[in-house]
Each structure stands twice: as C-alpha cells, then as structure tokens.
C-alpha positions in Angstrom: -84.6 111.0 -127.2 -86.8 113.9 -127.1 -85.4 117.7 -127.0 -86.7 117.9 -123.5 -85.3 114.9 -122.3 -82.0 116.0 -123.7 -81.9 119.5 -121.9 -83.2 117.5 -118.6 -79.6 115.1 -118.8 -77.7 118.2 -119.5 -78.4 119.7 -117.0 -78.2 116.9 -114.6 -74.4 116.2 -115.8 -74.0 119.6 -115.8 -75.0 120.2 -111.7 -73.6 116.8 -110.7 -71.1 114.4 -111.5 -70.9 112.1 -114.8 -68.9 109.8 -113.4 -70.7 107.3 -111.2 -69.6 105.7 -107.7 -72.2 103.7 -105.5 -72.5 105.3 -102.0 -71.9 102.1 -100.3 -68.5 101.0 -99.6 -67.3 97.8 -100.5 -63.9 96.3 -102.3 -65.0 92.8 -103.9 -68.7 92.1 -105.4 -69.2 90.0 -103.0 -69.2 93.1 -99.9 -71.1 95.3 -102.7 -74.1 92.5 -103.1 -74.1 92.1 -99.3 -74.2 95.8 -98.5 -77.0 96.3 -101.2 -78.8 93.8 -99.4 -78.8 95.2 -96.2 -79.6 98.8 -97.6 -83.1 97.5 -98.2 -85.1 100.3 -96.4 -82.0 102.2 -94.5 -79.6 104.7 -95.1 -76.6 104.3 -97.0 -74.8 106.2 -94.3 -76.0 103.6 -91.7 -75.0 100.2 -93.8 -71.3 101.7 -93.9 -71.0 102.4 -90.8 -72.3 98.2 -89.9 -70.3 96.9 -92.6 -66.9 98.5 -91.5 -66.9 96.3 -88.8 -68.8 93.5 -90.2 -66.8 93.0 -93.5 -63.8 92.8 -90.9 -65.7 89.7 -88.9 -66.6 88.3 -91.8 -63.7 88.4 -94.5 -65.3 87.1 -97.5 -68.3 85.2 -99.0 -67.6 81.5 -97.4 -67.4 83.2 -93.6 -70.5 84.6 -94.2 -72.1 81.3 -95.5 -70.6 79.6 -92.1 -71.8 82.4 -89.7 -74.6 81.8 -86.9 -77.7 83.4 -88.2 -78.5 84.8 -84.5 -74.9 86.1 -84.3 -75.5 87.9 -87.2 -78.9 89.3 -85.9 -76.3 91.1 -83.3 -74.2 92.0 -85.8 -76.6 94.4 -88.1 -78.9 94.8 -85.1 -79.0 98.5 -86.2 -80.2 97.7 -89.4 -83.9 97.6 -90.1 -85.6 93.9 -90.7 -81.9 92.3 -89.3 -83.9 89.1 -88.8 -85.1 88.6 -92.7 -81.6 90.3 -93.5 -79.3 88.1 -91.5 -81.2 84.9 -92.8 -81.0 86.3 -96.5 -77.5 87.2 -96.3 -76.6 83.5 -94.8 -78.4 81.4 -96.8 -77.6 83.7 -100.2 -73.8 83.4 -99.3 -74.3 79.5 -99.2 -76.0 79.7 -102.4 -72.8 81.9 -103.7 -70.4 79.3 -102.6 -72.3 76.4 -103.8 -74.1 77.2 -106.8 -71.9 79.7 -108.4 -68.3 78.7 -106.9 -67.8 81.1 -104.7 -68.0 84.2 -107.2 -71.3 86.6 -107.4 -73.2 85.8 -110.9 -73.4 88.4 -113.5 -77.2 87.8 -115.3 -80.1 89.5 -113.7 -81.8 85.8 -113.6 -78.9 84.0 -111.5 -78.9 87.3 -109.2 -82.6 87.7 -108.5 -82.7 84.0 -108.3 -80.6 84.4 -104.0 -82.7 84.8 -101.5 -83.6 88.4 -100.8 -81.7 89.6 -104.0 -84.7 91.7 -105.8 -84.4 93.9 -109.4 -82.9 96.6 -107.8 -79.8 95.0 -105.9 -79.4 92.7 -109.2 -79.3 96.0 -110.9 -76.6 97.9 -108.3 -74.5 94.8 -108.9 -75.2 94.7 -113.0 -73.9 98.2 -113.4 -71.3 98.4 -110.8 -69.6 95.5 -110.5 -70.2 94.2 -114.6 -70.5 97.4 -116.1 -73.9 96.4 -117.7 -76.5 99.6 -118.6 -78.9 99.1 -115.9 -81.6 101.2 -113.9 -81.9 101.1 -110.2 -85.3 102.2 -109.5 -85.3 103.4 -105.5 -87.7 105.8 -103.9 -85.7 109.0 -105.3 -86.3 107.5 -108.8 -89.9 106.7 -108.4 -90.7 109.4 -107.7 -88.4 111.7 -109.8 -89.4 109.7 -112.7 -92.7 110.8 -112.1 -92.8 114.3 -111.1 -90.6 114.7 -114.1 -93.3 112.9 -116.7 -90.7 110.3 -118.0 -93.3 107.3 -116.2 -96.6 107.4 -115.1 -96.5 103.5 -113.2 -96.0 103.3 -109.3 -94.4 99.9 -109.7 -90.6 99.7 -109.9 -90.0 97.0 -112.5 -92.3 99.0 -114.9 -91.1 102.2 -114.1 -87.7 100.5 -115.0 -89.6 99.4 -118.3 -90.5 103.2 -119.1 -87.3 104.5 -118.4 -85.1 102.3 -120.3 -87.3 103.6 -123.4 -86.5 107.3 -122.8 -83.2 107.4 -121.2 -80.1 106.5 -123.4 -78.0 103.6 -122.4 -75.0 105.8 -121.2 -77.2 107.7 -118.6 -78.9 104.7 -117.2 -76.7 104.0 -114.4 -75.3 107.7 -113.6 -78.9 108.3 -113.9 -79.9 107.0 -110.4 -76.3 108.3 -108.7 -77.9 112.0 -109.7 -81.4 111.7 -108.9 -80.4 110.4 -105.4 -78.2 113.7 -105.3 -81.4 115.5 -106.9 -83.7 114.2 -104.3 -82.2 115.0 -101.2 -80.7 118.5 -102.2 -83.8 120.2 -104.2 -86.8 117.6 -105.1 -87.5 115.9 -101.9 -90.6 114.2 -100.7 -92.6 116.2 -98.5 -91.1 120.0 -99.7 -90.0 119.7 -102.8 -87.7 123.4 -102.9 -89.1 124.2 -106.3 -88.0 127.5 -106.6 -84.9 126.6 -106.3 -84.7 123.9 -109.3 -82.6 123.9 -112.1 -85.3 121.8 -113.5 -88.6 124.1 -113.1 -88.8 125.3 -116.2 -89.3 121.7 -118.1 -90.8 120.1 -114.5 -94.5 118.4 -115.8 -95.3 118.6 -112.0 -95.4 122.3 -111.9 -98.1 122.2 -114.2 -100.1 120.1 -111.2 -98.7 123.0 -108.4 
C-alpha cells in the first residue's frame, strides 16, 4: 500500500465510521439478498420503505417462491424495473428453496448463478452476511475510484480487479459504506464541493480541474 493510499484510508476512518452497517434493512440473509435486489437502480431510502411492508406479506424465502409474480408487480410498484424485479425475486427464491435448501449460498459462483443476482449484490451478501473481504462497486465507487486515481477502467468487475490490488483486505468492505457517505456529502456527480474535501490535497482529479 502506497504512502498516499495510506493517508487517503486515514482520513476516511478518520471522517466516517470504521465499523460497517449496510443501509438496507433486513434481519435474515434471505431479506438482505432480496432487498439488494430490488435496490438495483433506486434509493436505499425507497427499498426500506417497500420492504417494511413487503417482508411482513412475505415472511421468509419459501412465501416468496409461492407468491404471484403480478401480485408482486403491485407490491414493489414504486420500485424501478418491478416487472424484471418481481420475476427475479420469484424465480431466485425458488431457486433458494430448491437448489440450496432453503438457505442463501455463500460462494460468489452459487450467488451470481440466481437470476438477477450480479457481482455487486453477491458481494453485499459476501461481506455482510459471511463476513468475506469483498468490494461492492456502485456508482459512488466508480466514480470515486476514479477521480481518486486508484482505477482507470469504467467497468465494475475490473474496477473491482484494480481495487482489490491497492486497498487492504480490512478496508474492502467499509470501503464502499464511506465512499457512499463521501459521495453524497462532498464528491458528488455533477458539483463535486471540492473546496470543501478532506481529500484535495492528494485528489488526482484536481490535477484535471
């Protein structure tokens, strides 16, 4: 790990928390895969809010798998793409119940083998749930990554790649919970509030400014 990549975690642990929680609320893997899911291009905020009420309806893994997929169009209606997302979440709950008795598989191969279960949500579930170093690469973390010089690729899974070679194991999950943080506070999109980063200083973006 370089020296600049060292002061760029320190002061990340230093400004935000060390310790990491996943924004979406669940209590079994099985609600924290399904919320993940639905999460795909929508807030956080928003998924809670539909899964309070859905996780209620739908108790655990095996009433999912026996729900009505148009019912459950109604259900997350407020949730971008519910038509791909209702029919994932169904027919990946099945796949749950009948391929992996009931319980949500730990390898990234058995998770990105469901149906609408990519790198990413494989990843949340990895490092949540089994407590395995992995890196969820979202928007905030593309383009974090980026501005900050640790990756140069626009595609997740190599961006993953880049930054499990400069990032030390510890940091890999916590990572993305303070980036997140990062990206809607100071660095975001469209007006990045560089004068007010704790990061300027070391930033290889300002160098493009």
């Amino acid at each position: 790990m370089t020296k600049r990549t060292k002061s760029i975690l320190e002061r990340l642990d230093e400004r935000y928390t060390t310790e990491f929680r996943c924004s979406l609320n669940y209590t079994t893997p099985w609600e924290l895969l399904a919320a993940t899911m639905l999460s795909a291009q929508c807030t956080d905020e928003r998924v809670n809010i539909v899964t309070k009420d859905l996780f209620v309806k739908y108790p655990d893994v095996s009433a999912v798998a026996h729900a009505d997929v148009k019912e459950m169009e109604q259900d997350i209606r407020s949730i971008g793409f519910y038509h791909s997302k209702a029919k994932n979440l169904i027919e990946t709950a099945r796949r749950v119940c009948v391929d992996f008795g009931g319980e949500v598989p730990s390898s990234l191969e058995e998770l990105t083998s469901l149906p609408g279960v990519g790198r990413k949500t494989a990843n949340v579930i990895r490092g949540n749930i089994f407590h395995e170093p992995s890196i969820v690469v979202d928007t905030h973390v593309k383009r974090i990554s980026q501005r900050l010089g640790f990756t140069k690729e626009t595609e997740p899974e190599k961006i993953e790649y880049d930054l499990m070679k400069v990032l030390p194991k510890d940091h890999w999950i916590v990572y993305n919970i303070q980036i997140i943080t990062f990206g809607r506070e100071i660095c975001t999109a469209r007006a990045p509030k560089c004068s007010e980063c704790f990061l300027q200083d070391i930033c290889k973006s300002k160098d493009k400014r």
